[in-house]
N, C-alpha and C positions, 0 to 999 in steps of 0.2 A: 289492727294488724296482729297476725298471729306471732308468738314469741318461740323461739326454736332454743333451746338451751342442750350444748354440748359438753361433756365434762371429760376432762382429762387426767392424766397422771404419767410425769417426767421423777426427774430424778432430783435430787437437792444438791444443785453448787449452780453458783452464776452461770453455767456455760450452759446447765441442763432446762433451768427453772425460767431466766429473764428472758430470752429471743423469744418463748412459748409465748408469757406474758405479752408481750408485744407484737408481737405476730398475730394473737388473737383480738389485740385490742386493736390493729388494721383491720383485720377482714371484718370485726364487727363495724367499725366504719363504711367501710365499703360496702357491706353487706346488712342495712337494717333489718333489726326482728332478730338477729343470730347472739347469739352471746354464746362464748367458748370459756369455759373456767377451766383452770390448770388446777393440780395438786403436785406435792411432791411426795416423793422417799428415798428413806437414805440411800448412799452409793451402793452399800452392801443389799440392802432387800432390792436393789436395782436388779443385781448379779444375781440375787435369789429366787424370789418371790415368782410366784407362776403366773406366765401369760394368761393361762386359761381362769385364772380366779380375779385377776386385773381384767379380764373382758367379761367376769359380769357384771363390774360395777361402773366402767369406763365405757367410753364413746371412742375416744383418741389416747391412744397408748406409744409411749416413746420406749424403745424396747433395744435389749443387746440381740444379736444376729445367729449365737448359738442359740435360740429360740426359735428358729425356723421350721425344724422338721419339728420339734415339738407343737407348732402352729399349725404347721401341715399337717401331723395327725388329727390333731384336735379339732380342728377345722373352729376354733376361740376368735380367730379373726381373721379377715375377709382376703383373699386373692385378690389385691390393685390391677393388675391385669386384665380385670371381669371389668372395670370401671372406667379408669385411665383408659387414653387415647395410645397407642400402639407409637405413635409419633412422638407423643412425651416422655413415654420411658425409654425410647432410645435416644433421644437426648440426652436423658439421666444414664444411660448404659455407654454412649460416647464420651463423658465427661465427667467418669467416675474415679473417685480417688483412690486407687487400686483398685483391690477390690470390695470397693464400699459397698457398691450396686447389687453384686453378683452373690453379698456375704447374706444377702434376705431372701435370694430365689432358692426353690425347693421346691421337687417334686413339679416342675415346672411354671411355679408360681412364681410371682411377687410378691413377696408375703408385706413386705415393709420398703419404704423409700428411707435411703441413706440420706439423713439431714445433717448428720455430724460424722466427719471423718478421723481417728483417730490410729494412734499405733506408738509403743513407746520410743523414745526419741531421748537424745542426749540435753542436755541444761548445764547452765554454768552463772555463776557471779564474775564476771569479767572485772571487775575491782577488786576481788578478793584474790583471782589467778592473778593479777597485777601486782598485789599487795606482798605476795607470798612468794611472788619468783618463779610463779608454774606457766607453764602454755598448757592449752588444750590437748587434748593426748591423741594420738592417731592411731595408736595400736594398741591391742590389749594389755602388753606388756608393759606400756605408759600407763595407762589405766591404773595398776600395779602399784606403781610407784608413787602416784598421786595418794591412792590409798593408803598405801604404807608411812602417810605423811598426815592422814588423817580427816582428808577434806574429802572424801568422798562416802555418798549416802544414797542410798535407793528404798525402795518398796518393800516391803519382805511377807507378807499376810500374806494368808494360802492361795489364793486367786492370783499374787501378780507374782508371786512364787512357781508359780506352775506356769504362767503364762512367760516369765523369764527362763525355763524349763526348754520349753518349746522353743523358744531363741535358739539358745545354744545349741539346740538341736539341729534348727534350720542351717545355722552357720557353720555347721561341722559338714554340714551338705546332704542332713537327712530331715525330710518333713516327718514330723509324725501322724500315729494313727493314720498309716497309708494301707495299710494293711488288717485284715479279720484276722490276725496271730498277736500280732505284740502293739504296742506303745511306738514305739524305737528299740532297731538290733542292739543287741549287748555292747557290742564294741562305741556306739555311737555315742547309749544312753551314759554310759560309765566316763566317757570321756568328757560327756557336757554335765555331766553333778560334781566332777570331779575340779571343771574349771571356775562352774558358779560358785561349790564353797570357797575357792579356792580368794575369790573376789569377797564374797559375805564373811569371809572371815576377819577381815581389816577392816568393816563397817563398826559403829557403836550399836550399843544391841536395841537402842530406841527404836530404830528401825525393821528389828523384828514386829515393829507393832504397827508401822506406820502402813499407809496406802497410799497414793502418790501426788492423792491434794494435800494430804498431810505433810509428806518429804516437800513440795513448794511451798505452803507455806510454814514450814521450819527456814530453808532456803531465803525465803526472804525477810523473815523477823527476826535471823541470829545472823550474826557471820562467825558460824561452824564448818558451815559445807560452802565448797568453793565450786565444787563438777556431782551432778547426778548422773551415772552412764545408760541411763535406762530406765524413765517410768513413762506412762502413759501421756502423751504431750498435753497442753495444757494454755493457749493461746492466750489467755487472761492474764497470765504471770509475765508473759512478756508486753505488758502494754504501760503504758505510765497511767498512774494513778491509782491502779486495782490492788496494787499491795505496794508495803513498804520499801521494795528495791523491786529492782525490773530484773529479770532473768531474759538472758540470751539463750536460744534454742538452735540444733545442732543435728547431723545425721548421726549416727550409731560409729561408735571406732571398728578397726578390721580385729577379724581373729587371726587370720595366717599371713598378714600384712600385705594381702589386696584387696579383698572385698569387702566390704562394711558388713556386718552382721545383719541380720533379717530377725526383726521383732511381729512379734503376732499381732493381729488387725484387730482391733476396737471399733469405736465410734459407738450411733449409734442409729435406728430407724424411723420413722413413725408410720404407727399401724391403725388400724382400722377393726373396732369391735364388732365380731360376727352378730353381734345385739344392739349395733347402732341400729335406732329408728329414723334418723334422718341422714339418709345415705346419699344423698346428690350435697348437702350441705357440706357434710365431714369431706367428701373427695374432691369436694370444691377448694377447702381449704387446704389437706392434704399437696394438691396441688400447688398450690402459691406457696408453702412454702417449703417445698422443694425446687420454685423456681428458681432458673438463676439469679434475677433480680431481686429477688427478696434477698439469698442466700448472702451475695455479697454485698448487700447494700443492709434492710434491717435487720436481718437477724444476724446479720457480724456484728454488726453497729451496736447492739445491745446484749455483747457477751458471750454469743454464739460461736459455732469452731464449724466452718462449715463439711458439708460433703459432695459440695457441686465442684468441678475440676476449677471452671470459671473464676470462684473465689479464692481458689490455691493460687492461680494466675495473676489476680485483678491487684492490681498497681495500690489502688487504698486498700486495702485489708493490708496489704505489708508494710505498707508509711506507717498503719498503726500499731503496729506490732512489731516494729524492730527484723522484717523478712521473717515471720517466724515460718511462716507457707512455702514462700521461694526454700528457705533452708533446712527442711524437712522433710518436703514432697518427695526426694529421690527415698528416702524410708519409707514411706508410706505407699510407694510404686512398688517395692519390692518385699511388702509385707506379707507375713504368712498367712493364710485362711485357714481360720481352726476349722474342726469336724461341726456339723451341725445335724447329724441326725438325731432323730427323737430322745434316745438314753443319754445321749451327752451331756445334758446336764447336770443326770445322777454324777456319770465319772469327773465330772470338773467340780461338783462340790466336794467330792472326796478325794482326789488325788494329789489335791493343792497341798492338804497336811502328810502327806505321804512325802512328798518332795520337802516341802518347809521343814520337818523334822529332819531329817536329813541334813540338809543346807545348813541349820543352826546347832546339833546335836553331835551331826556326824554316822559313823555304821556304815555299814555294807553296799555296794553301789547293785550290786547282783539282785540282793534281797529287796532293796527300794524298787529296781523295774520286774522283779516279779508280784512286788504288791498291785506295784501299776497296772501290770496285764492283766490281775484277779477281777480289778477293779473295770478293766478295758471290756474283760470278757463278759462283767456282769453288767454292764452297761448296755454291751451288742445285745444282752437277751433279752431286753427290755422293748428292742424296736417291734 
């Protein structure tokens, strides 16, 4: 029997690395002759590193969704659409976690299936808010207070700086980059740097350095932080036995005390190398495990965060996780969708320090979104 050998490359932390593992070690059961090997890389060359130099050494590539138009110029990996049955992916497009599905089409493609849905989301040590006299905060202004008492910590690295950016952006009731002029109007940008430092300035500056596996687990190896108001969710932390205390997960608090805040979409894809040689194999597996059955059944089951709607829904995925699904989902329906055309990802590696200096330094709010737009404008000349 002929031996078909696929190789992959995920990202390194249990949610990104184990469901692959496992996922490939069914289908090669079910499927003799196949073997599927995963790699990984850090969180950050996750964020970095180009699709199109990962699709010449990969088969199967699990990928963030600002990579889309960059995929779609490059044509590095394959349009699912060409493959996939018309009926599967509206399935996957019915029972998408916001917009998980819709964050990989480009140029009218599918560039990638949403297998992980993510979007930053509130956390808490419920014994420690016990401990200390606090409740959960429901407005920014609580938020605040919690702060100014010492228990609260978040993200701060240029990436979830920038992408906490865009938050406040959205919550002030302006999406950015909606426009070939600016970033965000002056009045908006000014008023959302103004509110973020306003927050990061009662954080400890360890935080300056962390990323938001890192803020959980600080979160669950210390009792320093009692409320995170915003990192990227993280299903594993809320489950028993995966780290040293369980974290409760939570929607976003309001800014003008009605509307919860709107945090920017994450998660993540899996893609298909324009240099796969065995291409009925990869979209066979491709498919399974974007199923729902898989999603909420093995690949939750083994550390997975899923992207099918079904497993935001499904009864076990939240017995095991304390509702982290049920109690997030309204965030993740009304999450932002960053820009994904081709230069975008010049501007998201550079703008991130443009904002974080700011946020931790201080300076001019004027001068920060005319960097932004330098940087906006030199991104659009890229497409």
């Amino acid at each position: 029997m002929k031996r078909i050998e696929l190789k992959g490359i995920t990202w390194n932390h249990s949610r990104g690395v184990t469901p692959m593992h496992a996922t490939a070690q069914r289908f090669s059961e079910m499927h003799a002759g196949i073997e599927i090997k995963w790699e990984k890389r850090s969180l950050q060359a996750f964020a970095d590193f180009s699709v199109q130099e990962l699709a010449e050494r990969y088969d199967l590539l699990v990928i963030d969704h600002p990579w889309a138009g960059f995929a779609a110029r490059t044509k590095s990996i394959l349009p699912l659409d060409d493959y996939l049955s018309s009926h599967f992916l509206k399935d996957l497009e019915e029972n998408s976690v916001g917009h998980s599905h819709k964050s990989y089409q480009f140029d009218g493609h599918q560039w990638a299936l949403a297998i992980d849905a993510a979007t930053p989301v509130a956390s808490s040590r419920p014994d420690l808010l016990r401990k200390h006299g606090l409740t959960l905060p429901a407005t920014y202004e609580e938020l605040l207070e919690i702060a100014d008492r010492g228990f609260v910590g978040f993200a701060l690295i240029p990436i979830d700086t920038l992408m906490s950016f865009y938050m406040f952006c959205c919550s002030l009731g302006e999406d950015p980059c909606q426009t070939d002029e600016h970033v965000v109007s002056e009045v908006i940008g000014v008023r959302a740097l103004q509110l973020f430092k306003r927050l990061a300035d009662k954080v400890h500056k360890r935080f300056h350095h962390l990323n938001p596996i890192q803020v959980y687990e600080y979160m669950t190896n210390t009792d320093d932080i009692a409320y995170c108001p915003f990192a990227y969710g993280y299903s594993n932390y809320a489950r028993h036995g995966y780290a040293p205390r369980v974290l409760d997960f939570h929607d976003l608090v309001s800014l003008d005390g009605k509307e919860n805040m709107r945090s920017t979409l994450g998660g993540t894809g899996l893609a298909v190398s324009a240099k796969c040689q065995y291409l009925q194999e990869a979209m066979d597996y491709v498919r399974y495990v974007a199923s729902p059955a898989c999603q909420l059944g093995l690949y939750f089951d083994n550390g997975g965060q899923p992207g099918h709607l079904k497993a935001w829904q499904s009864v076990h995925t939240n017995k095991m996780s304390g509702n982290y699904f049920y109690n997030t989902l309204p965030a993740l329906q009304r999450a932002f969708l960053r820009p994904r055309y081709h230069g975008h990802m010049f501007f998201q590696d550079h703008a991130g320090d443009v904002v974080r200096n700011f946020i931790i330094d201080g300076g001019n709010e004027q001068a920060v979104l005319q960097k932004l737009n330098e940087l906006y404008q030199e991104s659009k000349a890229l497409v």
